[in-house]
N, C-alpha and C positions, 0 to 999 in steps of 0.2 A: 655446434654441429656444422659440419662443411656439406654444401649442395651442388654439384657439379651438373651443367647442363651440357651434355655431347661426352661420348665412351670413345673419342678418337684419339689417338697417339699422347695429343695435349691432357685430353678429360681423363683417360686411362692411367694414366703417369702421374696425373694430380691426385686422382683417388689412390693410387697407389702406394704414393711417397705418402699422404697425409695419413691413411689406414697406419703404414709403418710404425709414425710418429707418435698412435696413438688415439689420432682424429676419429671422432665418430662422423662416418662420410656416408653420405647416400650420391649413387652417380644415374642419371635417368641419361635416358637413349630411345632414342623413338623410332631406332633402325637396328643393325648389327653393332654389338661391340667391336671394337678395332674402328671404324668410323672407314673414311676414303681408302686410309691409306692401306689396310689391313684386306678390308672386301671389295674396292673398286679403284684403287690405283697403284701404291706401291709394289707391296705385295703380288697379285696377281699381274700384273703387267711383267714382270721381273720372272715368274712363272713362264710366263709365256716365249720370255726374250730369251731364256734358258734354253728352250726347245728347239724356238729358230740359228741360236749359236750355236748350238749342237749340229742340226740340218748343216750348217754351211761347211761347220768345222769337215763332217764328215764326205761332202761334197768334194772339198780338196785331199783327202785322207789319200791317196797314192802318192802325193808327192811326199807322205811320210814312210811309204810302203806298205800301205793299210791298202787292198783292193774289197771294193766294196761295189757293188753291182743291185740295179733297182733301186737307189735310193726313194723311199716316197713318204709324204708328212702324211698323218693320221689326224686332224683338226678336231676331230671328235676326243680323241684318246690325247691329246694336246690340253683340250681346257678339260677331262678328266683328271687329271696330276695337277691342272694349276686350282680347281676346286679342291680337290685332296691337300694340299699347300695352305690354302685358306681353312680351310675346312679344322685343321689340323692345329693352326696358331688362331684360332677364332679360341679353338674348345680348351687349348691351353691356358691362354687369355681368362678365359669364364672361371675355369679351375680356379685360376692366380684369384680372380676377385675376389670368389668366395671363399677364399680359405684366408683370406683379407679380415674377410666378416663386413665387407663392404656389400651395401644395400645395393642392388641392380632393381630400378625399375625401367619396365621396359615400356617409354610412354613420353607424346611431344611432353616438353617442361615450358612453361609459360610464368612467365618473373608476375610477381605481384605487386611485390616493393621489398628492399633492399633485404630482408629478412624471411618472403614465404615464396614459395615458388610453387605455382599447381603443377601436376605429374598426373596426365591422364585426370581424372575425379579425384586425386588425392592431394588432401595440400599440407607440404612441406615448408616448416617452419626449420632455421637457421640461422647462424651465425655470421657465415659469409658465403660468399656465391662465387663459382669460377663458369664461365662462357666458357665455352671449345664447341663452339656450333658448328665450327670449319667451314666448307665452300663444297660449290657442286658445280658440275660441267656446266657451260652458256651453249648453247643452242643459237645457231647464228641465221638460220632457215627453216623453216615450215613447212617442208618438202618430204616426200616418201624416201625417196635416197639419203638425207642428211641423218647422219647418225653421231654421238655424244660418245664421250672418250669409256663412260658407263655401259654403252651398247656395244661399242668395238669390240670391247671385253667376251661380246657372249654371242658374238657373229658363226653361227653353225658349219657357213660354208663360207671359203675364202673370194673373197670378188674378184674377177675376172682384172678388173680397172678400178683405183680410188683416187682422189683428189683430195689430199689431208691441207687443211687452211690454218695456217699458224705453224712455224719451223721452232716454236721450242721445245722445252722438254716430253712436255706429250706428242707434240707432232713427230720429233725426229726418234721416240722409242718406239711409236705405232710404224712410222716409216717402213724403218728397219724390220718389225715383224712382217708387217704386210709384205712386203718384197720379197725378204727372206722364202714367204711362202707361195711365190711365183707370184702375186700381184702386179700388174703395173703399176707402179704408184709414182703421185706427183706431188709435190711441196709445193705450196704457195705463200707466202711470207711477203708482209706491204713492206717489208726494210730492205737494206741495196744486202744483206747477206741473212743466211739463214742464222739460229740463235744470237741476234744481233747484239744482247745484253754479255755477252764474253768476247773472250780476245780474238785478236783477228788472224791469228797465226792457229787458234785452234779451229777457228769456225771454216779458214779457207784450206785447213788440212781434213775436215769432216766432208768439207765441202766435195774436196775430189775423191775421197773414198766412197760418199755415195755414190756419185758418178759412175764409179764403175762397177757397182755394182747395176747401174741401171735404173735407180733414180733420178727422176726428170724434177732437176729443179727450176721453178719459177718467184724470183725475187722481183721487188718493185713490182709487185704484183696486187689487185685488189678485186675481188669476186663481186661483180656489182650484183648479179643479182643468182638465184637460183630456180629452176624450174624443172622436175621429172627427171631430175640427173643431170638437166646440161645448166655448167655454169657458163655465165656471160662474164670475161672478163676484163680488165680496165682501160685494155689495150683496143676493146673493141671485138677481138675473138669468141669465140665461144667450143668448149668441149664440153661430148658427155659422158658419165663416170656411173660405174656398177652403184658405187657406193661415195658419199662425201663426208668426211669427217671434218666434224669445228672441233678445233682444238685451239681454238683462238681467246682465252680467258676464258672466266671463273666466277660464278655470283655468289655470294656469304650470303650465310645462313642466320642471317642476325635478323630478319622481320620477322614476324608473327612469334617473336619468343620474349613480349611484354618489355622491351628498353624503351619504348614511350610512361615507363610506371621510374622508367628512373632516370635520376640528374646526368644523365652519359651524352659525348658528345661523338658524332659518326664524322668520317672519312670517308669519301667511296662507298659505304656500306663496310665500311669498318670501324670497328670500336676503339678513339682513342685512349690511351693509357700512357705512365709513365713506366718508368726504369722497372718499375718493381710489379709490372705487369697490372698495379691499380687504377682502376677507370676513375673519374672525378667524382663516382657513387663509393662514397665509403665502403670498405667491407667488401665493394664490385669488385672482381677482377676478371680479364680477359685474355685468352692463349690463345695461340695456333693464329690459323689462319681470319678469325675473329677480330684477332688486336690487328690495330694500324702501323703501317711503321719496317714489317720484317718481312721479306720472303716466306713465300707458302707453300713451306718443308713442313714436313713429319719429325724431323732431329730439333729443328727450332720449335717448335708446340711442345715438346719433350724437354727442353732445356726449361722452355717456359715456366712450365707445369711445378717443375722444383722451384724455380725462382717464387713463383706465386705462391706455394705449399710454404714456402720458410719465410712470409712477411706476414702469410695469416698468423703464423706460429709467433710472432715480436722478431724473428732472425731476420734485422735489413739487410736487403741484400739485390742486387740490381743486376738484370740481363746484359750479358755481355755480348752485344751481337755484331763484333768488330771482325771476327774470324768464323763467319759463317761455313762452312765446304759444303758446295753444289753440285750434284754428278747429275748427269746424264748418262742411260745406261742402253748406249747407240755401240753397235760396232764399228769401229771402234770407238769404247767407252771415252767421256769426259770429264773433266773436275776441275774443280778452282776455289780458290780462295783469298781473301784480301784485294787487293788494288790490282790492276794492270800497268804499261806503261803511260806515263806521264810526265811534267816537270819536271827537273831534280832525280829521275829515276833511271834506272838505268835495268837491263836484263840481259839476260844471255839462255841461250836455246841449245838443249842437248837430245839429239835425235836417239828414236829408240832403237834404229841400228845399228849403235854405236852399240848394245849390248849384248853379251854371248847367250843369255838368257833371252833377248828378244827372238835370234836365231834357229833356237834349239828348237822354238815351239811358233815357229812359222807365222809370226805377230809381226811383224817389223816396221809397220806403219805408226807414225804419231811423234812426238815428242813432249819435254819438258818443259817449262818455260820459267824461271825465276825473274821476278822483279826485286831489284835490292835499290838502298840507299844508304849511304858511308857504310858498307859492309851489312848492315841488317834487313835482312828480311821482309819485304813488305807484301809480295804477293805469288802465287804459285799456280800455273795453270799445266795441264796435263790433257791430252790426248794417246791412249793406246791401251794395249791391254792391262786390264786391272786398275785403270784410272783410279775408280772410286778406291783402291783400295789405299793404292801411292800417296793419296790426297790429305791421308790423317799428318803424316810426318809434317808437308806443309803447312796443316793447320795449327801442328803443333809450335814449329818456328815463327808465326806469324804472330798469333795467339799471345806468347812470350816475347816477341819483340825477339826474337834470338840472334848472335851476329853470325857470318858466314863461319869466321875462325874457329866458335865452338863446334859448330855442326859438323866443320869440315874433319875435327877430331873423331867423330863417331864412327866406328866400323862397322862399317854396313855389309852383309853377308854376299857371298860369291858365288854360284852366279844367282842373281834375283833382278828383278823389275827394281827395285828399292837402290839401288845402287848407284843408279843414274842419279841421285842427287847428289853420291859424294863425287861424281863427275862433274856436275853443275857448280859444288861448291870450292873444289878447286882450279874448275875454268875461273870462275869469278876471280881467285888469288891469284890469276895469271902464270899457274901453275900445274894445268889440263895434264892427264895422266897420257889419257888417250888422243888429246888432240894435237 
């Protein structure tokens, strides 16, 4: 018997795949199935960014010949639909389990030793065990105005003024809402650029698209302290804000769920494992945001999830986490995958106005970026519309080690976003269609 501690992306997808196989699985959850990503990040954040792309889209609608008068957001009837959203793949989710025949209890899980785990007053005995306890927002001030990427979420009325602390992923998708919906909003980020962990041709291309939308960026920036709204900051300034969001890291949810009962070794407050997602506790295994070692996605705790299902089952088999894709889902959207420039590498940069489909639908901001080496493939980063979506093809070349020559054969459809790669891959042949 398989015992899964956490119902998010990772725990959901293990209980999942192992039910399939066969596994008699019980999955305990001591919160909502779907975990973070499902009822307090993914999902609902993506809900919300919908509303506000929508709002802008239709703010510019004359220059399509759309005339549209009064435009106004309804924040009420906004997280109405992004509940509905949730609400909707929560209940789907549940359906999936139980028709799994997979055990949901709904109760903290506390390890006992490598084989029983308590659930609520119940104790469950097993075979092996999978972690997916995931992560929860840090709270970086003690203050009435600081609020957690979890509260953003369920904000009734839009603040006047906010201060979002931390430019990655969460900072720069709250950004973009918050503004979107008339907020003054300001970034603050201690690095010399905002999303500092990607390329610098996407970051200082996002860079000036906030800008003009009105976002006040602040880099080399550090909030010494907070009090009643007003932050002090490093420079010796001080402003005060309706509202502050930390979107600055993430604490795991690995205490109080009994790894003092077993031979595991922590990182940060992560659980290390090897390839095959096994902790140094036999039979242990660890996913998501949990395990040490891998970005903390929702597609990675997923990927995991199988990898861990098929070494309980004797299938070896080891996480490939060489072609991760990482979007951010800012206006304009982002993505990337594999390596940037470096040593030995080489890239070439294909603008998205270069395309008749960027055109048509009044997107024209962003571009492509390919990293290659002796013709292959090494990394792919994207800024513009439909990033995330552009992102798979690159995954896919990377992923395969694929060289430019076969790619550059593929016929890619006329007009689309997708096509700027077979532009990319015949600049690289030094044989540009269009340049």
């Amino acid at each position: 018997m398989l015992a899964i501690i956490g119902a998010g992306p990772g725990g959901y997808t293990a209980a999942l795949a192992a039910a399939q196989r066969g596994v008699d699985t019980t999955l305990i959850e001591k919160r909502d199935v779907g975990g973070t990503c499902l009822n307090r990040g993914c999902i609902p954040t993506k809900a919300l960014l919908s509303s506000s792309h929508l709002f802008e889209k239709i703010k510019k609608s004359e220059s399509f010949g759309i005339y549209a008068e009064n435009i106004t957001a309804d924040i009420a009837k906004i997280h109405e639909r992004k509940n509905n959203v949730v609400n909707t793949l929560r209940s789907s989710l549940e359906s999936l389990i139980k028709k799994r025949k997979i055990r949901l209890i709904k109760a903290e899980g506390k390890i006992i030793n490598p084989n029983k785990i308590l659930a609520g007053n119940e104790e469950i005995t097993c075979d092996s065990i999978i972690i997916a306890t995931g992560s929860s927002p840090l709270k970086l001030w003690n203050d009435p105005s600081v609020i957690d990427s979890d509260e953003a979420l369920t904000l009734n009325e839009i603040p006047k003024t906010m201060l979002i602390v931390g430019a990655g992923a969460v900072g720069l998708e709250f950004a973009n809402f918050f503004n979107a919906m008339g907020c003054k909003t300001t970034l603050a980020e201690t690095q010399d650029r905002i999303l500092p962990s990607a390329d610098k041709d996407i970051t200082d291309t996002l860079t000036r698209e906030l800008k003009k939308k009105g976002v006040i960026i602040k880099t080399k920036t550090q909030i010494v302290s907070v009090k009643d709204g007003e932050a002090i900051f490093s420079n010796g300034t001080a402003s005060r804000y309706d509202k502050i969001l930390s979107a600055a890291g993430r604490t795991f949810n690995n205490t109080d769920i009994g790894l003092q009962n077993l031979n595991v070794s922590l990182s940060k407050g992560r659980i290390k494992t090897n390839l095959s997602m096994e902790t140094s506790e036999k039979g242990v295994y660890a996913i998501g945001d949990a395990a040490d070692g891998f970005p903390l996605l929702a597609h990675v705790a997923s990927a995991q999830a199988i990898v861990a299902v098929k070494n309980i089952l004797g299938e070896k088999t080891e996480f490939k986490g060489d072609a991760i894709p990482s979007c951010i889902f800012s206006y304009p959207e982002t993505a990337s995958v594999g390596i940037a420039e470096g040593e030995g590498l080489q890239a070439i940069k294909i603008p998205f106005r270069s395309l008749g489909r960027s055109h048509t639908e009044g997107e024209i901001a962003g571009l492509v970026k390919i990293v290659y080496k002796d013709n292959i493939v090494k990394g792919v980063h994207i800024i513009g519309e439909r990033a995330s979506d552009l992102i798979i093809e690159g995954a896919a070349a990377v992923s395969e080690g694929m060289s430019v020559k076969t790619l550059a054969q593929i016929i890619h459809a006329h007009p689309t976003y997708a096509e700027i790669y077979q532009e990319a891959y015949h600049a690289i042949e030094g044989i540009p269609i269009h340049g």
